[in-house]
C-alpha positions as CSV (number, residue, x, y, z in Angstrom):
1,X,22.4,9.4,-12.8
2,X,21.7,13.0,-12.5
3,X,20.8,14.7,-15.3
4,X,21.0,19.0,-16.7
5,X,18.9,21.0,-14.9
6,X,15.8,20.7,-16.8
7,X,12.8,24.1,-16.6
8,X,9.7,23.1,-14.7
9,X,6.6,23.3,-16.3
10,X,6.7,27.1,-15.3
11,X,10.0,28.0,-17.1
12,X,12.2,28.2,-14.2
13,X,15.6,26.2,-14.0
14,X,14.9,24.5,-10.1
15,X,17.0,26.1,-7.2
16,X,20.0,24.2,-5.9
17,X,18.3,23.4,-2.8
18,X,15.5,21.8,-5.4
19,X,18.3,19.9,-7.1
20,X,19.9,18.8,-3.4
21,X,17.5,17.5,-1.7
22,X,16.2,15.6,-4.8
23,X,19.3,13.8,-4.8
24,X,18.9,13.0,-1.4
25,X,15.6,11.5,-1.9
26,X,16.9,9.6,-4.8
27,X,20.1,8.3,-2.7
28,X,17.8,7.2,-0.3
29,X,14.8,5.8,-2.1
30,X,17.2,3.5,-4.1
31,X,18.8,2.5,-0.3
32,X,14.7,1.7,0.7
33,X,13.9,-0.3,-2.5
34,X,16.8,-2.1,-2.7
35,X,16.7,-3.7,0.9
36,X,12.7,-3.7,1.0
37,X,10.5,-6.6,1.4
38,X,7.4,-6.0,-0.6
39,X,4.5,-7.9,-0.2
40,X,2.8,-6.5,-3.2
41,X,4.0,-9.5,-6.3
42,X,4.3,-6.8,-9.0
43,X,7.4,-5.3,-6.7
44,X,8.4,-8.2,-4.8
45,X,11.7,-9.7,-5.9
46,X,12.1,-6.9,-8.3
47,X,15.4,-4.2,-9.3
48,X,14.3,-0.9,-9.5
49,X,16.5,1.8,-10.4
50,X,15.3,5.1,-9.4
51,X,17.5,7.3,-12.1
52,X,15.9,11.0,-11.0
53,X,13.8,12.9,-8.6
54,X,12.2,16.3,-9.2
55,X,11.2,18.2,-6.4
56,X,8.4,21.3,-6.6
57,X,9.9,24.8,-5.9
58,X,7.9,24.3,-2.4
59,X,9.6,21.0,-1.3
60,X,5.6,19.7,-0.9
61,X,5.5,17.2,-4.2
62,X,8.6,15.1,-5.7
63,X,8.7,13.1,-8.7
64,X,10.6,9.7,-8.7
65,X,11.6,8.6,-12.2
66,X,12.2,4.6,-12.0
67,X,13.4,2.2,-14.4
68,X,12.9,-1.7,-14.0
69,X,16.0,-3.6,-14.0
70,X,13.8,-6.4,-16.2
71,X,9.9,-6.4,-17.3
72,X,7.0,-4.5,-17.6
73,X,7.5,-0.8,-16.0
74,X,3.6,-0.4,-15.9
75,X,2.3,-2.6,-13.4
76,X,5.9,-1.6,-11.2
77,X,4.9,1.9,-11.6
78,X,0.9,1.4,-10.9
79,X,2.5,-0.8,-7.2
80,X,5.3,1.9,-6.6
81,X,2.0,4.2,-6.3
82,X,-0.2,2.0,-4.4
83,X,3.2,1.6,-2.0
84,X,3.9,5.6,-1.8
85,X,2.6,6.0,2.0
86,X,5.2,3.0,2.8
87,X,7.9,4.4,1.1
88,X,7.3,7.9,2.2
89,X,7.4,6.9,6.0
90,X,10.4,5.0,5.7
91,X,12.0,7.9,3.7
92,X,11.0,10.3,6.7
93,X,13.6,7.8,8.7
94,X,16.6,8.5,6.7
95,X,15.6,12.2,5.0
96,X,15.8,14.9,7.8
97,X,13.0,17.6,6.3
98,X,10.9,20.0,8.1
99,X,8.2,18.5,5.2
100,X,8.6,15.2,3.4
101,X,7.4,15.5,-0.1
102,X,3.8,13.7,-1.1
103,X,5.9,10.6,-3.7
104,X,4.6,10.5,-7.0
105,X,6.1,7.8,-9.3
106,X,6.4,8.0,-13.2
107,X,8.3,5.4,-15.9
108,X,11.6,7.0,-17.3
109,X,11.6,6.8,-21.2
110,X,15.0,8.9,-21.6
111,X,16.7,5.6,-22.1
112,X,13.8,4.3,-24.6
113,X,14.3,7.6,-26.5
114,X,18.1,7.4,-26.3
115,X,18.3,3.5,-27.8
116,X,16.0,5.2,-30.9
117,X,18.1,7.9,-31.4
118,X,20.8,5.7,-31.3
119,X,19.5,3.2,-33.5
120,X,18.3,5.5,-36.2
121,X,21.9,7.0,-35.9
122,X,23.7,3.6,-37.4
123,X,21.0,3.2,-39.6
124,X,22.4,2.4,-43.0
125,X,20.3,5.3,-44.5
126,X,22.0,7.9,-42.1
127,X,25.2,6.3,-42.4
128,X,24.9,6.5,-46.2
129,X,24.0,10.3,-46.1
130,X,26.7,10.8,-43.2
131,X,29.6,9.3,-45.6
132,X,28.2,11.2,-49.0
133,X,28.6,14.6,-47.0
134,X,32.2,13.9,-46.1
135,X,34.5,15.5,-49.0
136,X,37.4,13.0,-49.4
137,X,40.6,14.7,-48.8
138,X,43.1,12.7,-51.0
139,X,40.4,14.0,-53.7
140,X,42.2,16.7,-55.6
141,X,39.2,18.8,-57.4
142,X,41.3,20.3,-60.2
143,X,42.3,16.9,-61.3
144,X,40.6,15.0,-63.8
145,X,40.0,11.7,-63.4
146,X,38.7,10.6,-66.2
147,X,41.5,8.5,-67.9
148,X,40.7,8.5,-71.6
């Protein structure tokens, strides 16, 4: 799930080739978790969704946003970082690049903050301000309609 181009923390949109090859990574991390055999029990048996990868302008650092399918993200995170030499050699097998990118793993909360947003959205308070703003447009406002 790719998402706008968001500025790094110097401003700058990312390059197309930052953008490609973090898609790449992404393809193919999800390809290494999803037919790996951890040992480590906080990533054994376990879905991981790897939902974006940011890549430095020099190709040398990439961040891997993951999601767990089910549970706790933080002791998935903490073992995707003790596993990060693993996954970064069996990356180098699939990812052709003069340098392969030091892995850095972080929990996305986009979909956290998008289920509050939601939910505060059907809130009966928002709802209730959302249908006192909308004029009725069978209302006539030169008619009175009082009836005495």
């Amino acid at each position: 799930m790719a998402r706008r181009a968001t500025k790094d923390r110097n401003g700058k949109v990312p390059s197309q080739r930052q953008l490609r090859v973090g898609e790449e990574i992404r393809h193919a991390l999800s390809e290494i978790m999803l037919r790996a055999a951890f040992r480590d029990p906080d990533l054994a048996g376990r879905v991981i969704t790897v939902t974006e990868v940011r890549i430095s302008p020099d190709l040398r650092n990439a961040t891997a946003f993951v999601l767990p399918l089910e549970g706790d993200a933080d002791p998935m995170v903490e073992a995707l970082k003790r596993a990060s030499a693993y996954l970064r050699g069996q990356l180098a097998r699939t990812v052709k690049l003069k340098y392969l990118p030091t892995l850095h793993f972080v929990h996305d909360e986009s979909f956290d903050e998008a289920t509050r947003i939601e939910r505060i959205m059907h809130s009966p308070a928002v709802q209730r301000d959302l249908v006192g703003d909308t004029p009725d447009p069978d209302a006539d406002p030169d008619r009175d309609t009082d009836p005495s």
